[in-house]
N, C-alpha and C positions, 0 to 999 in steps of 0.2 A: 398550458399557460398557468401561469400564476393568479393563483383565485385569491387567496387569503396570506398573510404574515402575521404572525401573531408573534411579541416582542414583549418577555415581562423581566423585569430587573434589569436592564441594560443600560450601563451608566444614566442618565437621568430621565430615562422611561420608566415607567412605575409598572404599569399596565397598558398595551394597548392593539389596536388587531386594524389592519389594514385592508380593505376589500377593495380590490382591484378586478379589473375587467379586460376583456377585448380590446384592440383597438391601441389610442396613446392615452397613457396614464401620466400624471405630469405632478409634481412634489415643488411646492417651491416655501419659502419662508426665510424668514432674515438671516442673517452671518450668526452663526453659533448658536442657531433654533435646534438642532440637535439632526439636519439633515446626514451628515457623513454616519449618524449612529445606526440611520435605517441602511445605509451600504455595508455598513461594519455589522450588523446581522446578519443582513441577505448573506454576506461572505461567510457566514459561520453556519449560515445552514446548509450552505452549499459545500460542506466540508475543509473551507481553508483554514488555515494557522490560524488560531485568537492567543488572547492573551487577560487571564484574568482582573486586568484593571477595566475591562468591560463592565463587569459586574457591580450592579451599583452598590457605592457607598455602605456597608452597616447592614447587605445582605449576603446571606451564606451560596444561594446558586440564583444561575438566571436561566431563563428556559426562551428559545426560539422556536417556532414549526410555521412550517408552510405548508399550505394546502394546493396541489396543483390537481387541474383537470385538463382532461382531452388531452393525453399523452401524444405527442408526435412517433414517428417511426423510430427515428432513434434512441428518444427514451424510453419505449419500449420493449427494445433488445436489447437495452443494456441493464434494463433492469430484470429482464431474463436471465439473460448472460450470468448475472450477479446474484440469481437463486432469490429476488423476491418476485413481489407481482402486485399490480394496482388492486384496486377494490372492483366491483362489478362493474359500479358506474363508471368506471375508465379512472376515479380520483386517486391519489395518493397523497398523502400524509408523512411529510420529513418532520423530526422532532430531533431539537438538540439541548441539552442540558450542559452548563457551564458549572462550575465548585470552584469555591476560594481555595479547596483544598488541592484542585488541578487534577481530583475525578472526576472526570465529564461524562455523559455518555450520549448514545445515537441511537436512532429508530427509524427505520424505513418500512410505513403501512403499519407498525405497533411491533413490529421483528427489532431485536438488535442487531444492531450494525456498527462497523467500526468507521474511525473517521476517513480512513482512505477510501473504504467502500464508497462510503459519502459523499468525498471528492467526486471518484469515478461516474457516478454518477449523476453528478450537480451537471460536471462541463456538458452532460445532453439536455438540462434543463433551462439552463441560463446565461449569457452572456452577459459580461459586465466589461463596459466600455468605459474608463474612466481617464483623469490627464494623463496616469503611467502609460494607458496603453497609448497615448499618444507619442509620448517616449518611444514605446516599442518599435515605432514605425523608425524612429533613427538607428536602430538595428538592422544594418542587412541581412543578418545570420535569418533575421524573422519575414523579409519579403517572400521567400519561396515558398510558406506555408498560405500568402494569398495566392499565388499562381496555382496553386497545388491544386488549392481550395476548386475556387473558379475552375478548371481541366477536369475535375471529380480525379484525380488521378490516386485517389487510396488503391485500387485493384491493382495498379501499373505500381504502385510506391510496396505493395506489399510482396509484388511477385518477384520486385526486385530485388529485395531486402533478403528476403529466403534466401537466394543465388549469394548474395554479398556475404552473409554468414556460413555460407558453406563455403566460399573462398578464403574468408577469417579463420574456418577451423582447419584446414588443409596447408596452409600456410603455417600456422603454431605446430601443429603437429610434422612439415616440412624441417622448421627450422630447429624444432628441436632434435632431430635426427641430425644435422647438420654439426660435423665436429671434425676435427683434422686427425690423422691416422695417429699422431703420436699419443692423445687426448682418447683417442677411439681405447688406442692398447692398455694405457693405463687403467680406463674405467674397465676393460675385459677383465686383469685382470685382480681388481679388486671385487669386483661382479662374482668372479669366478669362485674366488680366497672365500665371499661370505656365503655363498650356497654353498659352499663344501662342506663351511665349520658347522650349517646348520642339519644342511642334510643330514651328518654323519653323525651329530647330538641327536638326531631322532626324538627329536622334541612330543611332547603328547601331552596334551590338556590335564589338566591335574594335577602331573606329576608331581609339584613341587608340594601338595598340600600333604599329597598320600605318602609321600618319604618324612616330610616332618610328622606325620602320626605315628607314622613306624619308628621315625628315630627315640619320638618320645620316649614308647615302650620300650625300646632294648635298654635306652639310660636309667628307667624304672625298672629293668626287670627280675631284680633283688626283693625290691617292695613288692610287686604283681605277685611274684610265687610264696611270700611272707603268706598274704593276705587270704591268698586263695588255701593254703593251708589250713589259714585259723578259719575259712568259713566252714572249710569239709571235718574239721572238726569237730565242731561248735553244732553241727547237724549230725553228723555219723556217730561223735564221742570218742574218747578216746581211754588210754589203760587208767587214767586215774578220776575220769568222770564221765557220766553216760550223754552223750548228745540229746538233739531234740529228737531227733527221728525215733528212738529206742523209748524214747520216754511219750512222744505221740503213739507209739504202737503200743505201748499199755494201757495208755487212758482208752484207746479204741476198745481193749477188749471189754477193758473195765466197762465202760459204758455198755457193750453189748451185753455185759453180762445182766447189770444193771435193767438194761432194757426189756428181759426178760420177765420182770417184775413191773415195771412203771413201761406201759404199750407207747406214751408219750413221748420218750425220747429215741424214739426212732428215727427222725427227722435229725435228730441232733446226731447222731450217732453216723449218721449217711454224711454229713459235715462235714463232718471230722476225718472221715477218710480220705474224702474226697481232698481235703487240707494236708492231709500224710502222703497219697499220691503224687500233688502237687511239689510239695517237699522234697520226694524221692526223685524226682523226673528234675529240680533245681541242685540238687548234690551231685546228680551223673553227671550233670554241666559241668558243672566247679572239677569234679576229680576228670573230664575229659580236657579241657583247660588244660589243667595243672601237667597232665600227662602230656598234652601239645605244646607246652610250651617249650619255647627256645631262644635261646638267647646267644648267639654267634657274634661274639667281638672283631670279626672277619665282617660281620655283614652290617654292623652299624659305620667299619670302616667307608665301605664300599657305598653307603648313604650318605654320609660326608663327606666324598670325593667328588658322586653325582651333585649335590645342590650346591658343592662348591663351582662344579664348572658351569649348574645352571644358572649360579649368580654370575659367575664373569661375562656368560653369555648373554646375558640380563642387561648389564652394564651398558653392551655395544649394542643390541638389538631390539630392547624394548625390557619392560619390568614384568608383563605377564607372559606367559607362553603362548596365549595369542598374540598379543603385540611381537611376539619372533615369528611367529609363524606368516603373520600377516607381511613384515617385512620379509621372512624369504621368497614368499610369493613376489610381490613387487619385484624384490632383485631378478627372479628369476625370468620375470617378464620383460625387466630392462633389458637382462642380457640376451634375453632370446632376440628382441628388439634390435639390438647392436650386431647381432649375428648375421641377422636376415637382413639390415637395415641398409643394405645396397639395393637390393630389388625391392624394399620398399621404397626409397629415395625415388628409383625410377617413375614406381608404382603410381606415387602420388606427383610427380613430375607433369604425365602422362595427363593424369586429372584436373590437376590446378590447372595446364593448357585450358581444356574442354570446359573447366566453369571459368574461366577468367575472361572465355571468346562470348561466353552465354553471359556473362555479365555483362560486357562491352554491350551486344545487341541489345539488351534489357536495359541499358542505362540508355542507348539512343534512340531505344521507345519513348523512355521517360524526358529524356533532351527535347526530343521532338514536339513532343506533347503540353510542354510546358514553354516551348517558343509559339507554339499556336497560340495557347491562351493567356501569353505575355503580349500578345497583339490586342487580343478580344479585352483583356484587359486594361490596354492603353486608351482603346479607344474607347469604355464605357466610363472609365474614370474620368477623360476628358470631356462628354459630353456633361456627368454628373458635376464636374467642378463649374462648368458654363453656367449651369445652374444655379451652382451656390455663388454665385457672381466671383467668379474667378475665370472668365471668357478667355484672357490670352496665356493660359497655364499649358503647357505642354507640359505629359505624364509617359514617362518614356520607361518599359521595364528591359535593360539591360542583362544578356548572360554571359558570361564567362566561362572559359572550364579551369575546370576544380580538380583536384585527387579525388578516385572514388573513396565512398563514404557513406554509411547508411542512407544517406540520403539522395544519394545519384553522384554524380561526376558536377553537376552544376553550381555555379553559383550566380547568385538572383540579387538584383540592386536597381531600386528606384531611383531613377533620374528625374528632377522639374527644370523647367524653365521659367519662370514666373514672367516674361518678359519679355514681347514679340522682339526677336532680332539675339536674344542672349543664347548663346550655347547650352544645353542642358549640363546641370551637376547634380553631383549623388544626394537627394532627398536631406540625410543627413545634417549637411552643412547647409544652404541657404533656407528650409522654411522654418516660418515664424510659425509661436505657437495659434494664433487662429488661422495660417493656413493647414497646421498639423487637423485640429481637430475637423477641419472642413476636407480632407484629404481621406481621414478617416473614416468620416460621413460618407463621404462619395464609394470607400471601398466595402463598406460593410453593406451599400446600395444595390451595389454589381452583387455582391454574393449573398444578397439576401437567400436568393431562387435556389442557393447552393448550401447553405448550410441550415441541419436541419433543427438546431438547437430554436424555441418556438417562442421564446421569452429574451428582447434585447432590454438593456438597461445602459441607459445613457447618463452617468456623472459630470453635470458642466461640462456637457460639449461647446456651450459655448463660449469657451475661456477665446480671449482676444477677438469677438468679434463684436457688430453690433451693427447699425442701420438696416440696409437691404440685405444684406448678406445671412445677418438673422433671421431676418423673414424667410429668406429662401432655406436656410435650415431650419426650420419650423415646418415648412411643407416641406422639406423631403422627408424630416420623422415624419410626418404626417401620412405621407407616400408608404413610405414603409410599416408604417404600422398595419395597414389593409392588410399585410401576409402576414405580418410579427403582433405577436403582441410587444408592446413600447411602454415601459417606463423609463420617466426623464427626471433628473433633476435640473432647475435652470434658477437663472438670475434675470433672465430676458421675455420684456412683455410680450416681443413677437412671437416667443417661444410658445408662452404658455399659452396665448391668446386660442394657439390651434391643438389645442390640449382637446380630447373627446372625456376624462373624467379629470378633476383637478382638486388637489390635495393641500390643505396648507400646515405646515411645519410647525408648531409654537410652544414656546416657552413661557413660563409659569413660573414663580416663586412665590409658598403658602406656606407658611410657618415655619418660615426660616430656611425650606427645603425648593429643590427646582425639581419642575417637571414638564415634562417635553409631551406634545398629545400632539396628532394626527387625525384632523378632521376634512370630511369632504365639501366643497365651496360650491353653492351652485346662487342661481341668481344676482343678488346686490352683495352678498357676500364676495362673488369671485371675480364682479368689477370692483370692490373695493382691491384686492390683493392683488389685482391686473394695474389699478391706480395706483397704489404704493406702489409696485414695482417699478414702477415710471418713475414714481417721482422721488422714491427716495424718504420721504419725508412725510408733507402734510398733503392731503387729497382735496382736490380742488372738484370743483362740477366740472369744471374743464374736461382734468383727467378721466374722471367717470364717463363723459360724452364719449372720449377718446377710444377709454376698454373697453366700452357697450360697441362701439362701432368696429374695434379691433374683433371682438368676438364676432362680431356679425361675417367680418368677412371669414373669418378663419370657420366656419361655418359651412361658407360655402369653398372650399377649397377641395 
């Protein structure tokens, strides 16, 4: 559950930290107290989309974290799954930073984390129920994820799925064999034409670098033999001047002779030779060079013919000679493909039957499964709407069949009837938004037991409602909170009356600036905010009698 939020710079929160508990936790304060700013964090911690006009006024970043404890089962392996891991005490710590500059970043336990991580992980932390999703309910695309839900049918929906993707790939790979004999010839025999051209170029890694070196040299190879010339020279000497080598082997001797007299330059003298060897051993290079060298205008011909045809080939096939080679492979694999591609045709014929029969079966597992608990959920929905004082409501979940589809062969559609004696119609078209949000109440009732997310949050569920009917959605959060933890926001004293911790929303303007704090209400404080909420306006003893007796009874509820 959600132990702590802590909220700094976010549009007009300065600083401020929320301690939440067990139980129903309940938010309430005036029209533009800065209530939708605590959801538009919640959402930011829990990894969804923001948008930097969050960030308050004339600061550079704003920072979110939540502090959850007692991890459920789900959020437990999913945060395995996802390579972190809670603290000892079972806690974990999400931290999100926003920037004007739109570098934000994340933490999960003090580890970075990226925002989809973040996501993946939120939806087993928290549920946010707000008016869109009461929208959502006018989607039928969306009914089948409650039946789903309700049936626990993940094992049945994933075993399916497997099967439906291996019908997917067998299919693609069916129909692209699939060609008419005149379309078959033509691709043969251009298939054919380009592994010939390539086979028979005998293409080889390199090749086009190691013939430009070579060509280089033959087009230089006037200067190369110039050059190598003047260096065997310039070391050996020649008739009209003595090189280095002749005139190193003099000083050599000179100095030994030398040395013979001065015992010190011994050393120098061992040098020195060692510098004439080195010499000798650099001039056999140079004169074996000169003597290897060859220059065949026959053979710079034949390197210009080759990197002309490897350019043409270049052209149609790819720019390096891996890219040719890589495409002759493919070619070769098409054609091999088109050759055999009658008894593959069959092959997978053969197959697609065997999964498309296993799919059938596995989607009327999933049919079946989901008309059971289209019952179980007819009837729990309807006793829970009796409840919220909606007695003569029939809730009727309707199936159809569908094209299979990752999602089964089915299709799922809530029917009401608001109206003993009226026909059921598609949810859709006749309910009102406070039967939507009481509909939604009822269904998130039934699946409390079933979904294991451990944290619900209720945004004005009570849009369009008010007398009895609020009362009764006040106990049924209330109901439900004993297995969830429950945060609420409302506008309704029945609401809050049966609140177990109660929060007030306020707004502040101090030096020209607004700030929004989040303080907890207990005693005369939270019959005064249970009194405005009544009355709107000015608080009477009246109302106070009223919210002390409202709390009394939601007490005992």
């Amino acid at each position: 559950m959600l132990k702590q939020l802590y909220i700094e710079n976010i549009a007009v929160i300065e600083k401020n930290a929320l301690e939440l508990d067990e139980g129903f936790n309940l938010l309430t304060g005036e029209t533009g107290a800065g209530k939708s700013i605590i959801i538009d964090s919640i959402h930011a911690i829990l990894g969804e989309r923001t948008s930097r006009e969050l960030i308050r006024t004339g600061c550079e970043q704003a920072t979110v974290s939540a502090l959850f404890a007692d991890l459920g089962v789900a959020a437990s392996a999913k945060l395995e799954e996802l390579g972190f891991s809670a603290e000892e005490d079972g806690s974990l710590l999400l931290q999100r930073t926003l920037r004007a500059d739109g570098k934000g970043s994340c933490r999960i336990g003090g580890r970075p984390a990226t925002v989809s991580i973040l996501r993946e992980l939120g939806r087993t932390l928290v549920d946010i129920h707000g008016q869109h999703d009461n929208q959502a309910l006018l989607n039928p695309e969306g009914h089948m994820r409650f039946v789903d839900a309700l049936a626990d049918n993940a094992g049945l929906l994933a075993d399916y799925q497997e099967t439906y993707q291996r019908v997917k790939a067998l299919q693609r790979e069916w129909k692209a064999l699939q060609m008419d004999d005149a379309e078959k010839a033509r691709r043969t025999d251009l298939l054919s034409f380009q592994v010939r051209e390539l086979e028979e170029a005998h293409i080889r890694l390199g090749e086009r670098e190691e013939l430009t070196a070579r060509r280089t040299v033959i087009q230089n190879g006037e200067h190369i033999v110039g050059c190598l010339q003047a260096a065997c020279a310039a070391l050996c000497g020649e008739e009209e001047a003595a090189g280095a080598l002749p005139l190193l082997e003099a000083a050599v001797q000179s100095g030994r002779e030398a040395g013979r007299y001065l015992p010190g330059l011994d050393e120098t003298g061992e040098r020195l030779t060692a510098i004439q060897y080195e010499l000798e051993e650099i001039a056999d290079r140079f004169r074996q060079e000169l003597e290897e060298v060859e220059f065949d205008p026959k053979e710079l011909e034949q390197i210009e013919e080759r990197l002309d045809q490897l350019y043409r080939l270049s052209r149609k096939y790819g720019e390096s000679e891996e890219d040719m080679l890589d495409f002759l492979e493919k070619a070769s694999r098409e054609l091999e493909s088109i050759v055999t591609g009658e008894a593959r045709l069959a092959e997978l014929e053969s197959r697609l039957d065997a999964e498309k029969a296993l799919l059938q079966k596995k989607g009327a597992a999933l049919t079946a499964s989901r008309l059971l608990a289209g019952e179980r959920l007819d009837q729990a929905v309807c006793r829970e709407l009796a409840f919220l004082n909606m007695p003569g409501v029939q809730f009727i979940t309707r199936r159809s069949q569908g094209v299979y589809t990752a999602a089964g062969a089915d299709q799922m559609e809530f029917f009401i009837s608001a109206n003993p004696g009226e026909p059921p119609r598609p949810l859709s078209k006749i309910a009102s938004g406070g039967e939507l949000s009481r509909i939604m109440l009822a269904i998130k009732s039934v699946l409390a037991g079933h979904d294991q997310v451990d944290t619900l949050i209720f945004d004005e569920i009570d849009t369009g409602i008010s007398g009895r009917a609020a009362q009764q959605v006040g106990v049924k959060l209330k109901e439900v909170s004993r297995r969830r933890q429950v945060i609420c926001i409302t506008h309704l004293a029945q609401i809050a009356a049966m609140a177990d911790r109660h929060m007030l929303i306020e707004k502040q303007v101090q030096d020209g600036r607004t700030y929004t704090e989040v303080k907890p209400l207990q005693g005369d404080a939270r019959i005064n905010e249970i009194a405005r909420i009544m009355s709107g306006g000015e608080i009477t003893e009246h109302l106070r009698r009223t919210a002390l007796d409202m709390l009394e009874s939601g007490k005992k509820v």
